[in-house]
TORVO-276252 format. One record per residue: x, y, z of N, C-alpha, C in turn; residue in one letter. Coordinates in steps of 0.02 Angstrom, whole numbers, plus 50000, padded with zeros to 5 digits. Layout:
N
XYZXYZXYZA;...
//
This chain:
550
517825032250296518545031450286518725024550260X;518185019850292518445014550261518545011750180X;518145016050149517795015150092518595018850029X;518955020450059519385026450027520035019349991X;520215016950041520635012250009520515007649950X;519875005749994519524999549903519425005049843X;519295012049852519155016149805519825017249757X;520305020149802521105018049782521415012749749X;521225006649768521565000349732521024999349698X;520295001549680520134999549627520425003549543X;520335010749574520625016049521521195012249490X;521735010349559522455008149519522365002249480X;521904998349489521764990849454521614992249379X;521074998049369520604997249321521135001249271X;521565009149309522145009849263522535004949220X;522775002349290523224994549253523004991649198X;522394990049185522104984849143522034989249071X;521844996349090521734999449030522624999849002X;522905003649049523645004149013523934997148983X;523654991449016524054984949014523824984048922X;523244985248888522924984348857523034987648790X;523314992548811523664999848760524564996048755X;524834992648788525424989848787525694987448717X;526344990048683526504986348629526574978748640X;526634977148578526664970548596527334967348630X;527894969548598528384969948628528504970348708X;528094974748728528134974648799527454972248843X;527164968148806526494964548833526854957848866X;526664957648940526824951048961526354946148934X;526944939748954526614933548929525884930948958X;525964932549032525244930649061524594938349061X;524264936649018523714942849016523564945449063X;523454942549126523304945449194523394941349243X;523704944049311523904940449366523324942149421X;523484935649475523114937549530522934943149561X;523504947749544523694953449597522984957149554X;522874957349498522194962049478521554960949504X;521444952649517520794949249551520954951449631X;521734952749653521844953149740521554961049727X;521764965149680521694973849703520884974549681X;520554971949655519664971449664519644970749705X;519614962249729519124960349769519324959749849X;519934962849854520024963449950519744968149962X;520234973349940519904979349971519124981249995X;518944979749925518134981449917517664978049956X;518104970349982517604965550016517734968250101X;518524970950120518584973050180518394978950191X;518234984250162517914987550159516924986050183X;516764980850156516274979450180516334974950250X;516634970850253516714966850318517064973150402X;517324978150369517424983550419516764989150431X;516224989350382515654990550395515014985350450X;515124979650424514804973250476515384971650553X;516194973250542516364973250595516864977350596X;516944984250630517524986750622517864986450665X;518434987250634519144986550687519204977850658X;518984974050621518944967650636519934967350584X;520274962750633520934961550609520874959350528X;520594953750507520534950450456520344957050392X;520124960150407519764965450347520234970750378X;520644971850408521124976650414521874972550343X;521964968250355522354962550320522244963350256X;521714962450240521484961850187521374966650131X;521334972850175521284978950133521984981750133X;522344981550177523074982650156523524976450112X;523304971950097523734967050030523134967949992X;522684970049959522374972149921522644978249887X;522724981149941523034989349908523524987249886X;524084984549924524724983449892524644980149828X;524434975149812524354971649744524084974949707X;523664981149709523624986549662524064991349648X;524304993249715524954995749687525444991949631X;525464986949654525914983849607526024980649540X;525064980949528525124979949462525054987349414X;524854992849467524564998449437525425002949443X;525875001949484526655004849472527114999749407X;526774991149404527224988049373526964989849285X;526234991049270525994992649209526295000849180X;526435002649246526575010549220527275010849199X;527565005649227528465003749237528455002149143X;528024997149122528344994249072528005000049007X;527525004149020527305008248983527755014348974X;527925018149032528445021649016529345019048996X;529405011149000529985010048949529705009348880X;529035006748874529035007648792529185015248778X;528855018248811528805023848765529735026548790X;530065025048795530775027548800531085027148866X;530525030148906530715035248985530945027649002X;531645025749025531805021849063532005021749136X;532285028449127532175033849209531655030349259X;530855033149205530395032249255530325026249274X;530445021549230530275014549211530685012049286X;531435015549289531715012249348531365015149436X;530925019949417530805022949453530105018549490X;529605018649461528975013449473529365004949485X;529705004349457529894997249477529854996049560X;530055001649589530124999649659529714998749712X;529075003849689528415002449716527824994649682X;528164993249638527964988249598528474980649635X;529044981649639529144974949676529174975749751X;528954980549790528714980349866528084977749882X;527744981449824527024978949812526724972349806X;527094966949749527104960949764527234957449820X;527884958849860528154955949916527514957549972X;527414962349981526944964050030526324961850037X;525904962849973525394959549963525154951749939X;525894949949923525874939549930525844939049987X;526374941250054526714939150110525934939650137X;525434948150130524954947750177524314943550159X;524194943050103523694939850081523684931850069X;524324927250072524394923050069524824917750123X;525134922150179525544920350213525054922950289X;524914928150314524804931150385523974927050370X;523694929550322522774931550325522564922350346X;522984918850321522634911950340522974911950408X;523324912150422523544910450492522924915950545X;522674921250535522484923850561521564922250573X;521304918550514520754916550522520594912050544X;520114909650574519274916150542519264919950580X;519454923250646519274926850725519724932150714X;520444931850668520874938450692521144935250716X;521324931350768521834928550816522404923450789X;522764921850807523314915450795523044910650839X;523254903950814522854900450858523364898150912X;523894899150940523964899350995524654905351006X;525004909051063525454912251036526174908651023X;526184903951022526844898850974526944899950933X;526534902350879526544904850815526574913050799X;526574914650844527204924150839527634922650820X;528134918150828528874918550792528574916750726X;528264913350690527924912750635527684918950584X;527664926050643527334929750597528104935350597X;528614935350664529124938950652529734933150596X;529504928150581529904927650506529574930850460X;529004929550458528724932150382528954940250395X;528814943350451529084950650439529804948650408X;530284946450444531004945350414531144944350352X;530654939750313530744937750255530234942550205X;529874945750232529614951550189530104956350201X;530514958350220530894964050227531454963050183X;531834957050194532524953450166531994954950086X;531604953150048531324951749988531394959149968X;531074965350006530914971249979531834972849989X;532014973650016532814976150013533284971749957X;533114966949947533334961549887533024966149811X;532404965749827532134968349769532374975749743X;532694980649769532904986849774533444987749757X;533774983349779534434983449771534884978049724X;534534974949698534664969549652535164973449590X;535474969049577535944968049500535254971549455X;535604975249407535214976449358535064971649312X;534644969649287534454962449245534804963849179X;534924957449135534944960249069534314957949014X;534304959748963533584961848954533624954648912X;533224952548957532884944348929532184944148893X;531864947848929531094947348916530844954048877X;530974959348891530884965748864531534967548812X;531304972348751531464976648724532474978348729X;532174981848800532904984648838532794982348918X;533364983448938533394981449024533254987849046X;532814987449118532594993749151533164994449199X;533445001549206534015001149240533895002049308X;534255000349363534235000249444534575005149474X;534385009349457534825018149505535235016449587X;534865010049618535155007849682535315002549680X;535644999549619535904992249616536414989849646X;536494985549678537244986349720537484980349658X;537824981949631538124975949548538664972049609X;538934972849681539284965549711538914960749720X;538034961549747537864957149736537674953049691X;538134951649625537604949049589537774940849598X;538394939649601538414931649627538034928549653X;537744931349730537194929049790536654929549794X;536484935749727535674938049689535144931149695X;535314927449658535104920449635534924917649694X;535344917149749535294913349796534964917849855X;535004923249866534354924649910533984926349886X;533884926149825532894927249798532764920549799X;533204914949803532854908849816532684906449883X;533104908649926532984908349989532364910550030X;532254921050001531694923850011530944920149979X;531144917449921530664911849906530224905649946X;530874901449967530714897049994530344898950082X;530784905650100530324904750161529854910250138X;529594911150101528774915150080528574908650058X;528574902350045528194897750038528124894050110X;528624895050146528564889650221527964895850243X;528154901150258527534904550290526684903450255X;526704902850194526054900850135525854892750185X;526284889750167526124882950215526144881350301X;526354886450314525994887450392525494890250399X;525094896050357524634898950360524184893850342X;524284887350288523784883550291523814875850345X;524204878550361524444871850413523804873150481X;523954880950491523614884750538523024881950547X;522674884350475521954882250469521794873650485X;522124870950437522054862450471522074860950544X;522664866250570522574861350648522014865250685X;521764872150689521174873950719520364868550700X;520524864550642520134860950613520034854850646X;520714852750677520854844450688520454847350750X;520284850750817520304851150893519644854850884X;519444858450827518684861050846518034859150825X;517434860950871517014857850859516524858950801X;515864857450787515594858250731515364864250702X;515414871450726515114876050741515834879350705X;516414878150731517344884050705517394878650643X;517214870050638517454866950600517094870450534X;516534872250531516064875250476516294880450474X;516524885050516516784891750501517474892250459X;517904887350490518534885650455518524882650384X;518004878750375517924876150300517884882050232X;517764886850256517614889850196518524893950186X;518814896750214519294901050206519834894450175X;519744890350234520264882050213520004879850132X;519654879250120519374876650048519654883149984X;519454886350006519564894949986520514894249954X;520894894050013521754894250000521964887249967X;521614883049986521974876349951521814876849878X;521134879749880521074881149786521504885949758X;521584889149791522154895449771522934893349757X;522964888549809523624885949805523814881049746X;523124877049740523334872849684523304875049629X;522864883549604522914884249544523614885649530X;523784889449573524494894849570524944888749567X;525164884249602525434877649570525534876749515X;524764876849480524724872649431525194877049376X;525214881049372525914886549324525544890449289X;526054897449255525424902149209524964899249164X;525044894149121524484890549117523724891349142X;523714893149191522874891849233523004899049250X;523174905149211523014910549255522294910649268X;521874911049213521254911049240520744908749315X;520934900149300520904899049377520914902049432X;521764905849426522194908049470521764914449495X;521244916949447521064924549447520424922549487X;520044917049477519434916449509519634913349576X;519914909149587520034907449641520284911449682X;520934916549679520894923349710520184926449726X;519714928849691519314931749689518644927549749X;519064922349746518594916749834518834918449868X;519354919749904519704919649958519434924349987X;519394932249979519004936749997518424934750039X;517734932749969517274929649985517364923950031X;517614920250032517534917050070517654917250159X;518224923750181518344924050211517664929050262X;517484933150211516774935450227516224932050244X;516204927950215515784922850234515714918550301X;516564917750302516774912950363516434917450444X;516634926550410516464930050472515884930650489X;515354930550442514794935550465514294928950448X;514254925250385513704920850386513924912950378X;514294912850397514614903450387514214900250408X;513654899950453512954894950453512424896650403X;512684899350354511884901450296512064895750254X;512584894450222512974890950164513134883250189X;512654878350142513174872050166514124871250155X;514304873250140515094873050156515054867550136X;514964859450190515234854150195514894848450137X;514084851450100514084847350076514374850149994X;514674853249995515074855149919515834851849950X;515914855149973516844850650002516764843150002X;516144840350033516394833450027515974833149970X;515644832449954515504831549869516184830849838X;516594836949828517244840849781517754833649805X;517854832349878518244827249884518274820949880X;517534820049871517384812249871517574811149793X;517424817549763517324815449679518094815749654X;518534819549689519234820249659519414813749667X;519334810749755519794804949762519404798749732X;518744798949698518804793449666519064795349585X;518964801049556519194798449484520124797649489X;520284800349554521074800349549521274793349559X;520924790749610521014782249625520934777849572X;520524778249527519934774949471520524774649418X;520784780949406521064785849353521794781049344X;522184782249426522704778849414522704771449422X;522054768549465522004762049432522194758349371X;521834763349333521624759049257522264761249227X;522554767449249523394766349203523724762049228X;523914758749282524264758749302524124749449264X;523474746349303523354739849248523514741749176X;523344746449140523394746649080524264746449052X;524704751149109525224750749056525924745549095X;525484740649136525624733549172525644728749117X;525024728349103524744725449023525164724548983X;525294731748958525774734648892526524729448901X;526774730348947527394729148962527344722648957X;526944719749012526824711749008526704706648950X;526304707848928525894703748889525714710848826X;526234708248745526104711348714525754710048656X;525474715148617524864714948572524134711648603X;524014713648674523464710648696523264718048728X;523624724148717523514730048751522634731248750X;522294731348697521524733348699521164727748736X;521544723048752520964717848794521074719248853X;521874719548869521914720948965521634727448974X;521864733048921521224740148933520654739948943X;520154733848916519494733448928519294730548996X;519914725249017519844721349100520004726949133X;520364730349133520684737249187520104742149177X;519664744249114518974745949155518544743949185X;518484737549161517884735349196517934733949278X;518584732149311518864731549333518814737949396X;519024742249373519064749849401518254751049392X;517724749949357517124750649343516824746749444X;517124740549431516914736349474517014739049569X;517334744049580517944745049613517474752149636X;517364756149562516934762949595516744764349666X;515984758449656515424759949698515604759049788X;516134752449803516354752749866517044758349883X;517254758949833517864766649827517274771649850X;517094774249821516374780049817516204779849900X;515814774149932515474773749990516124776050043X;516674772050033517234770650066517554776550090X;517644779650037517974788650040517324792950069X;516874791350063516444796150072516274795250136X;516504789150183516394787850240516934790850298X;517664792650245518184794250263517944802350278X;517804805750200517854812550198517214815250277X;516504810050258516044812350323516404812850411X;516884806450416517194809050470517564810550485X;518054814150414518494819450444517864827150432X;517344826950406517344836350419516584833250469X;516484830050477515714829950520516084827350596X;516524823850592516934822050654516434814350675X;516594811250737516134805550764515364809250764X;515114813550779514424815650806513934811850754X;514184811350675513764809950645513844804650603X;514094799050640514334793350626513694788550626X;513304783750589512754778650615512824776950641X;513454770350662513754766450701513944769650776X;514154773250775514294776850863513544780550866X;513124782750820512414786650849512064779350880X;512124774250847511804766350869511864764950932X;512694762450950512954761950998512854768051061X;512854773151060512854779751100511764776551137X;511384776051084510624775051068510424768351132X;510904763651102510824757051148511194757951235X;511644761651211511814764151302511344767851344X;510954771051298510514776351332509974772351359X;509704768051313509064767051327508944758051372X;509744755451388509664752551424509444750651496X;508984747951530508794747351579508494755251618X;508504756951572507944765151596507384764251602X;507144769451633506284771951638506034771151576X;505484770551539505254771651469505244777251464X;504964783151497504914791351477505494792951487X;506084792451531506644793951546507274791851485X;506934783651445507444781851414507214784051322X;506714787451319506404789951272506614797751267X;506754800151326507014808451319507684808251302X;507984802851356508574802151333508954800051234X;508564793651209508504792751151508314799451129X;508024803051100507984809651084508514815051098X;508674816151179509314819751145509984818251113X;510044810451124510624808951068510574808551008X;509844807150997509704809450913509844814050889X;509604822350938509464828450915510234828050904X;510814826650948511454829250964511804826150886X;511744817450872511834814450815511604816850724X;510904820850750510694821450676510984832350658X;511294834450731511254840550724510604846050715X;510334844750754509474849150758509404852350796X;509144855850800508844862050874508354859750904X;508014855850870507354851450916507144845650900X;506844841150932506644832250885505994833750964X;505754829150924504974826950951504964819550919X;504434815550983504154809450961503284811650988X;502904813950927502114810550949501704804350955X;501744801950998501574796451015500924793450994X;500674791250968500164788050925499624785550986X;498894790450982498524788851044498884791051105X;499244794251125499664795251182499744804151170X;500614804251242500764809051237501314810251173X;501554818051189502084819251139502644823051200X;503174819851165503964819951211504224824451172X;504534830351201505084834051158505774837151172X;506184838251154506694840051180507264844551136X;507654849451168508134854451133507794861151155X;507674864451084507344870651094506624869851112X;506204875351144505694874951145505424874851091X;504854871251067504584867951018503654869351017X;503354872050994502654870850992502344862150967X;502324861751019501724850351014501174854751017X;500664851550985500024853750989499734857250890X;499364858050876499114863150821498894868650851X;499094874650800499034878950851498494883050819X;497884880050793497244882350792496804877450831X;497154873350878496714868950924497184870250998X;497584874651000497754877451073498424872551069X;498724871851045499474868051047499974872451087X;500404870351132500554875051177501404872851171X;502044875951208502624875351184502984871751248X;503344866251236503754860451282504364861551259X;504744856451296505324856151286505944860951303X;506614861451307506954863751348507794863851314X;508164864251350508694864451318509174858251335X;508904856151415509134849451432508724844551468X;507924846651472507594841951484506984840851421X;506714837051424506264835351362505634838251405X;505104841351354504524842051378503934836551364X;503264834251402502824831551395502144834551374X;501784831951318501114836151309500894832151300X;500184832251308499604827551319499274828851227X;499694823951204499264823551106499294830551064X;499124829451006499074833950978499704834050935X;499764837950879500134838150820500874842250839X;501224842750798502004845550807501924850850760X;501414856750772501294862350726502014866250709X;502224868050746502844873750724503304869350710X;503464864650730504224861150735504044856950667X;503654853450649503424850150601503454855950512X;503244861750543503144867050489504144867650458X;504294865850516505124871050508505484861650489X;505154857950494505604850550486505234846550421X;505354841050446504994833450413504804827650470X;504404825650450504094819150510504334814350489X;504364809050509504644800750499504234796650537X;503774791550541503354787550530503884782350592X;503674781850661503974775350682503774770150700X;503834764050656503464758050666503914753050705X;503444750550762503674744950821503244737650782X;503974731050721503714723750725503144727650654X;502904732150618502554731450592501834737150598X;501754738350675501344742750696501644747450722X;501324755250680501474762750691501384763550757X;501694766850816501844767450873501814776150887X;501944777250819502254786250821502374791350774X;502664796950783502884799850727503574804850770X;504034803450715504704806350733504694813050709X;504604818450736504764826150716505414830450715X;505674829550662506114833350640506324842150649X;506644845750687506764851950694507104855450629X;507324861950643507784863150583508624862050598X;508904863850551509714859250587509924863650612X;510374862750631510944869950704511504869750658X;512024869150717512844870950671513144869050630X;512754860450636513194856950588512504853250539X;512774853350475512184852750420512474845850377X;512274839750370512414834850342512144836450291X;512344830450221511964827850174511264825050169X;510794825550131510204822250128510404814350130X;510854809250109510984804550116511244802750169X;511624807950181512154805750278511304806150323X;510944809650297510564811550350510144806150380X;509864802250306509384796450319509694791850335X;510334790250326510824785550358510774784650424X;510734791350462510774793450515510074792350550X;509594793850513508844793950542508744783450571X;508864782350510508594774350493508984770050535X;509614772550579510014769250631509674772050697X;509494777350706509124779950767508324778450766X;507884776250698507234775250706507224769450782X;507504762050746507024756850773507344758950869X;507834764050871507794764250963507314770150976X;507134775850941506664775750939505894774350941X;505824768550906505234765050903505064762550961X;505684757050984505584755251052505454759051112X;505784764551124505494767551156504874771751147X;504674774851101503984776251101503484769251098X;503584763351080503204757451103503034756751194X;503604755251238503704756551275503474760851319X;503244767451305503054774151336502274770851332X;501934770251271501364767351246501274762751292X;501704756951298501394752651332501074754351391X;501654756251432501354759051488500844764451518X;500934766751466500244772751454499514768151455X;499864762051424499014758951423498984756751510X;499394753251507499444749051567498954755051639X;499634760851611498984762851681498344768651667X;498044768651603497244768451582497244764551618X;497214756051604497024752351631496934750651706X;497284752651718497464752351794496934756351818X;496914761651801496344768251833495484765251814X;495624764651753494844759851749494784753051796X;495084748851794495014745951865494854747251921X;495484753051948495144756452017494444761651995X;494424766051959493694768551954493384764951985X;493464756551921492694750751946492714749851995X;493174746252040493174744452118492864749752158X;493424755752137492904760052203492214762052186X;491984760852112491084760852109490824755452142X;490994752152136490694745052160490834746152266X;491234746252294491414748352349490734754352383X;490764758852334490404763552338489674760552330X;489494755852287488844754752286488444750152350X;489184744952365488924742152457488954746652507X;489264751052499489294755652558488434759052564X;488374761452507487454763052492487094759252519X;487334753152499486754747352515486884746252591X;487524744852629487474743952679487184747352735X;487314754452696486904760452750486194759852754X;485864756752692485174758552666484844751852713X;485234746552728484884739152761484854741952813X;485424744652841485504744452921484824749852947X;485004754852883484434758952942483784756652927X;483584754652875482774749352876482844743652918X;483334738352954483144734452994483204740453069X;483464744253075483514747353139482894752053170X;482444753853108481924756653102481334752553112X;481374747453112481124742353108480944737853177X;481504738653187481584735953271481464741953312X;481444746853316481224753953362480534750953355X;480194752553283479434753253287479214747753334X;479494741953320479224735753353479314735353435X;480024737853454480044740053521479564742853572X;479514748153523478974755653543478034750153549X;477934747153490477424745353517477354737653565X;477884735353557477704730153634477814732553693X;478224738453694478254740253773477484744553782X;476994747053733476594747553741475874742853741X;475944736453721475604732153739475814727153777X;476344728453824476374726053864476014722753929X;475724728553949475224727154005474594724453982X;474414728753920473684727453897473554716253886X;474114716053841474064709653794474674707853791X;475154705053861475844700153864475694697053783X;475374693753769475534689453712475674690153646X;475394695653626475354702953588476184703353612X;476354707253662476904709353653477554704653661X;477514698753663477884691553657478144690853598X;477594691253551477404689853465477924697753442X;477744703153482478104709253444479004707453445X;479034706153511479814704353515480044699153492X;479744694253478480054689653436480064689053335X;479824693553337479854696553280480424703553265X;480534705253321481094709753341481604704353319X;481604700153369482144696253359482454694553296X;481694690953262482124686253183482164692053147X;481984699753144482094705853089482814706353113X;482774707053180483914709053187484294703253189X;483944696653159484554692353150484714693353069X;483954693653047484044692052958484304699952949X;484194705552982484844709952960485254708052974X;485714705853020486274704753045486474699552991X;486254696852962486414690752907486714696652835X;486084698852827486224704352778486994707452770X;486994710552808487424716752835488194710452824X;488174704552854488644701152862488764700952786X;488304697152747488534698252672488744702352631X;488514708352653488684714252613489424715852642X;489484716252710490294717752711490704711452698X;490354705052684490884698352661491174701152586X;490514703252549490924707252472491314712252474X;491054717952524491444724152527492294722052528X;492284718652580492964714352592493354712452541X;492804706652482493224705352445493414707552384X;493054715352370493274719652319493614722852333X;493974723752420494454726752412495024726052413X;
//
């Protein structure tokens, strides 16, 4: 069912264009084709698809009804001016009426409700209901205006198409409430983009990217249509975004950088506009001032404005990054945020920490530091540290950092880029890069960003290092001590029981030559004696060291 309407407003579009095309010349409008032919393509057909990916979704309900209508209205207003050429002015008055409801309906919905309503369907708060019961008011006042209007007299066409329900008292006040119905179908156009700006100013990086595309989308729309029939063309492609873009906003607004074409588009407008009116403005300063010198002050007012570019350029572009990237991805606050963290911390503690303000600063799903000779720290998503044809296994978390004992940044490294971090001169590490999350910088914002977070980085993976050595070291020390400990304890056991063995035997045989040969057994015990002093000497030395290795 959904498919029936875009089928409808396409039929009426492609009629239009053919009849528009068959048109005498006489009754050929001045502008070859209006928006309303790019609105009766490409809504329908696109809400039609966005009610397949989400149905019921408000925005593609919107969209396919001012789609239709703007087919109606170019496909009742082509038929209007075809049947006055050919005579029938009857009919001519007859299609007129579905032809100016059609406009009213399908500006009011496609240009007035659909931005206020994106990207979610919702309003962004309900303060703005009375917002949408004017635009009903002022779409209604327009279609009853339009119906009932003074019959025109024939300015532009042939003959005047006549108004079967003209009320001819109004024609005095004609003028003045189609200007009125005007002006508030433009206040509602500029609340609908007002809408989008302020959901912009309060949300975070994730709605701000979603909002960029529909917001970029209407302001181009707005300025072609501005710009006067002149730019229909414009007028026709830029219609033909809004759709798209709003599709986009729903279903894939993290596939598309968005932000680095917008700020590109803005950095580049506001410098040639700055540059632009610079150099007139010296130039026709010049003129006035100081005359017949016009080609020399023209050549100082470029060079001048030449001179002016490159800090204009950085300057705006520092502006445009933090209005759509917000503070998160600022160098200067990622610095400052970097040096709070890693003050007076743990080294592993002030190294996890450094890492998740990076990950949070550079916008990533994961960052790793492999530590050079050491471990590897990681943090965000779980992350494979390790190669994973040498058993690399997966760390890390969503708010604590994980620890692995060496080894490469196989998956996370595959899906990123590494960065090299040197502590004074000497490599300390390697910085592992994830892939990005919600919010997607420039390749230039990015390294901006990296090269302010390396050297607290560095320090702390120096730091982690150090102490990593410190206690190797430490453990090889104790190893040695307790070998050494361990080797008097051997020895002490090994004296005692050879002098104690020693003194038995000798015991055993003087108490047996005792009787036989006193003198004999005199000589045994006093040899008893000096064997258990010079152990006892022994033994004293060996526990004087034991002592002092420990």
């Amino acid at each position: 069912m959904n498919r029936w309407p875009a089928v409808a407003a396409a039929a009426l579009t492609v009629a239009a264009l053919v009849l528009r095309a068959l048109l005498p010349a006489a009754w050929s409008p001045d502008v070859p084709l209006l928006p309303d032919h790019a609105a009766g393509l490409a809504f329908p057909a696109l809400a039609a698809f966005l009610l397949r990916r989400r149905p019921g979704h408000l925005l593609a309900r919107l969209m396919c009804a001012g789609g239709l209508a703007c087919a109606v209205r170019v496909g009742a207003e082509t038929g209007m001016l075809t049947a006055a050429a050919a005579g029938d002015l009857e009919l001519a008055a007859l299609l007129r009426y579905p032809a100016a409801v059609g406009r009213v309906v399908g500006g009011m919905l496609l240009a007035g409700l659909l931005p206020a309503y994106s990207p979610d369907g919702r309003l962004p708060s309900p303060r703005w209901r009375p917002v949408v019961a004017f635009a009903v008011l002022v779409t209604a006042l327009e279609c009853v205006r339009a119906v009932v209007r003074p019959t025109p007299a024939a300015r532009h066409w042939p003959a005047a198409i006549p108004n079967p329900l003209a009320i001819e008292a109004l024609a005095p006040v004609d003028g003045l409430l189609r200007a009125a119905t005007e002006i508030g179908t433009l206040a509602v156009v500029v609340a609908g983009l007002f809408s989008l700006a302020l959901r912009a100013r309060g949300a975070d990086a994730a709605l701000r990217r979603q909002l960029a595309w529909p917001l970029g989308a209407f302001a181009l729309y707005v300025v072609c249509l501005l710009a006067g029939p002149a730019f229909w063309a414009p007028c026709l492609v830029a219609t033909a975004l809004v759709p798209i873009a709003i599709v986009v906003s729903v279903l894939r607004h993290r596939l598309f950088g968005i932000e680095v074409l917008l700020g590109k588009a803005l950095v580049g407008a506001g410098v040639a506009g700055v540059v632009s009116g610079a150099y007139l403005a010296a130039s026709g300063m010049a003129s006035l001032v100081v005359s017949g010198r016009g080609q020399l002050f023209g050549l100082a007012a470029a060079l001048l404005a030449g001179a002016a570019f490159q800090p204009l350029r950085v300057r705006l572009r520092r502006l445009v990054d933090h209005a759509i990237y917000g503070p998160h991805g600022d160098p200067q606050r990622l610095a400052r945020r970097l040096a709070a963290e890693v003050r007076g911390a743990d080294p592993d503690q002030a190294l996890r920490a450094a890492l998740r303000v990076t990950a949070d600063g550079l916008a990533v799903r994961g960052l790793a530091v492999r530590i050079r000779r050491g471990a590897t720290v990681a943090v965000g998503e779980p992350i494979m540290v390790g190669d994973p044809d040498t058993g690399g296994r997966d760390t890390g978390g969503p708010d604590t950092g994980g620890l692995d004992t060496g080894g490469t940044a196989g998956r996370l490294r595959a899906a990123g880029r590494e960065l090299p971090l040197v502590w004074y001169g000497e490599p300390v590490g390697t910085l592992v890069i994830g892939p990005p999350g919600a919010r997607q910088f420039t390749a230039g914002y990015t390294e901006e960003l990296l090269w302010a977070a390396a050297p607290y980085l560095a320090d702390c993976a120096h730091a982690v290092r150090m102490r990593e050595d410190l206690r190797r070291s430490r453990e090889r020390l104790a190893a040695a001590r307790e070998e050494e400990r361990r080797r008097l304890r051997d020895g002490l056991r090994a004296e005692l029981g050879r002098a104690l063995e020693g003194a038995h035997r000798s015991l055993r045989e003087a108490g047996t030559s005792l009787r036989s040969s006193p003198s004999a057994a005199d000589r045994l015990l006093g040899d008893v004696g000096t064997g258990v002093h010079d152990a006892a000497m022994r033994v004293r030395a060996l526990l004087h060291g034991l002592t002092e290795r420990s």
